[in-house]
C-alpha positions, -999 to 999 in steps of 0.1 A, spaced: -107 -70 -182 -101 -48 -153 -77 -66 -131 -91 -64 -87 -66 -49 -72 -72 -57 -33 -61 -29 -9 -56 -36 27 -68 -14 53 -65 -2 89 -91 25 95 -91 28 132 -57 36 153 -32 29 123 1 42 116 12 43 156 45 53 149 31 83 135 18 93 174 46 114 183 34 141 157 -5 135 147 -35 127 172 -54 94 172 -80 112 150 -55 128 125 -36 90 120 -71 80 110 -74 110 88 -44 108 72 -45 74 69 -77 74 48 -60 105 26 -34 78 19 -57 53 12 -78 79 -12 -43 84 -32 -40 46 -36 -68 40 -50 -67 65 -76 -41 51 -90 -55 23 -90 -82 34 -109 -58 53 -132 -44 22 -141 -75 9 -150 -79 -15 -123 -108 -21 -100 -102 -15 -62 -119 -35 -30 -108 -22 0 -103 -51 27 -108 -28 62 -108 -42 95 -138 -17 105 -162 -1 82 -153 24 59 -169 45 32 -150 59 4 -174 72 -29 -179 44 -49 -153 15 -39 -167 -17 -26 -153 -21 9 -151 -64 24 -148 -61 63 -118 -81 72 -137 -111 94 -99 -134 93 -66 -133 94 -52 -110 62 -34 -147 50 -65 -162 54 -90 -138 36 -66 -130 7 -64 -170 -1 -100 -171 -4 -100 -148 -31 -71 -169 -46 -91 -201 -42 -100 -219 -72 -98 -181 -89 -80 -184 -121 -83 -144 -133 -55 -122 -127 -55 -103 -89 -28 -74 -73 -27 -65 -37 -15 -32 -27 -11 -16 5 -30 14 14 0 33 27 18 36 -6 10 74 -8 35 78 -41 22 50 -57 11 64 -94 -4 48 -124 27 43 -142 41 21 -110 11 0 -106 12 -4 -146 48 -18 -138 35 -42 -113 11 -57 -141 35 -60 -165 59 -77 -156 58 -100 -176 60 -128 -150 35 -155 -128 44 -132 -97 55 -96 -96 63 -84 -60 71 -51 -48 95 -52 -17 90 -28 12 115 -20 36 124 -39 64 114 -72 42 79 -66 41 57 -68 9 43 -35 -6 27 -47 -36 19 -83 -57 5 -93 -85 0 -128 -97 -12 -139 -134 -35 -165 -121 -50 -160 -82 -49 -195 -75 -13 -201 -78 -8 -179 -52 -9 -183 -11 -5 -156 10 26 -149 30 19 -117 53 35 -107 84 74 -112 95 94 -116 69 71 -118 36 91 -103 9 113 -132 14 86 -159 21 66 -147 -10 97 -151 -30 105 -183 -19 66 -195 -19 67 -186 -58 101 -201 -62 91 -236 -52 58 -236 -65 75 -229 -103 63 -195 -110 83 -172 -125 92 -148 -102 95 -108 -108 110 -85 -82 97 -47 -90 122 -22 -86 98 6 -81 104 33 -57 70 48 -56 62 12 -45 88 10 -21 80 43 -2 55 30 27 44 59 50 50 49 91 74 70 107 76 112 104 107 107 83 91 89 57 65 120 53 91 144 33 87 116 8 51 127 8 60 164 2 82 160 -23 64 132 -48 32 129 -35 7 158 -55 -28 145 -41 -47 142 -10 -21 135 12 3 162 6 -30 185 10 -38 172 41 0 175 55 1 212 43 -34 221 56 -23 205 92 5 231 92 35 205 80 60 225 62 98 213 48 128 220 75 165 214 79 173 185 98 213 184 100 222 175 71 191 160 56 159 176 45 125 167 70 90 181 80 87 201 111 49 208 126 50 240 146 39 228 183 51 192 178 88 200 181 
């Protein structure tokens, strides 16, 4: 069976923190490049994608659902009396590969979650939808955890960098140079992004945005 894999999406004025180096339009542009990467990898890990957009979107041949709730709200309907097998990935996770979303389904455990930073939730996969209730917003690495805890599950945190790596802020884009090797890398490059110095660490200038 190819296990849904439910992918999140913001298609009109995402990634804000992005605004000091990319126009409105290119956030939406490179937003969808990210959102192209995920879902091959999806599909390389021989999943099926939906993408869940808050505005229409058309990407080849992936059913889109427009987001009509709350994220928490729409995701649990899905869950609902569903007792097949389901992963929710963000579309922002422009490293994510087959091999990491093969990690995430193999846990071996009821839930497998994938932290993000700042305590947010990258990536989840859960054996059997209808255990699971959505947690999103705040805190939810934490409230996931502690949702699967008390409902009995066995819990698996996935140590997975590629699934760590979330895309919001310039810094985070040298991540994107360095591991990424699909459409976003290609867009950064053909948008005149290129490696630089920064002190003592390695960044991404944009000629005309310094």
């Amino acid at each position: 069976m190819r296990i849904p894999v439910v992918i999140p999406y913001k298609p009109i004025q995402p990634k804000t923190r992005l605004s000091c180096i990319l126009t409105e339009k290119e956030r939406e542009d490179f937003a969808l490049m990210m959102l192209r990467d995920v879902v091959h990898a999806v599909k390389n890990a021989g999943c099926s994608p939906l993408i869940l957009a808050t505005a229409p979107v058309e990407l080849d041949d992936v059913p889109v659902r427009i987001l009509e709730e709350g994220l928490n709200e729409t995701i649990n309907g899905f869950c609902e009396g569903n007792d097949e097998p389901l992963a929710i990935v963000m579309a922002d996770l422009a490293l994510a590969d087959r091999s990491s979303i093969i990690t995430l389904l193999t846990s071996g455990g009821d839930l497998a979650i994938a932290p993000g930073r700042g305590g947010g939730t990258n990536a989840i996969y859960v054996r059997s939808a209808k255990m699971f209730q959505a947690q999103y917003y705040g805190m939810s690495f934490e409230k996931h955890v502690r949702y699967g805890t008390e409902a009995g599950l066995m819990v698996k945190i996935i140590d997975s960098f590629r699934l760590y790596c979330d895309v919001d802020e310039q810094d985070d884009l040298i991540e994107v140079f360095i591991h990424n090797t699909g459409h976003s890398r290609e867009w950064l490059i053909s948008h005149g992004f290129e490696i630089a110095m920064k002190k003592s660490r390695i960044g991404v200038k944009r000629p005309g945005f310094e």
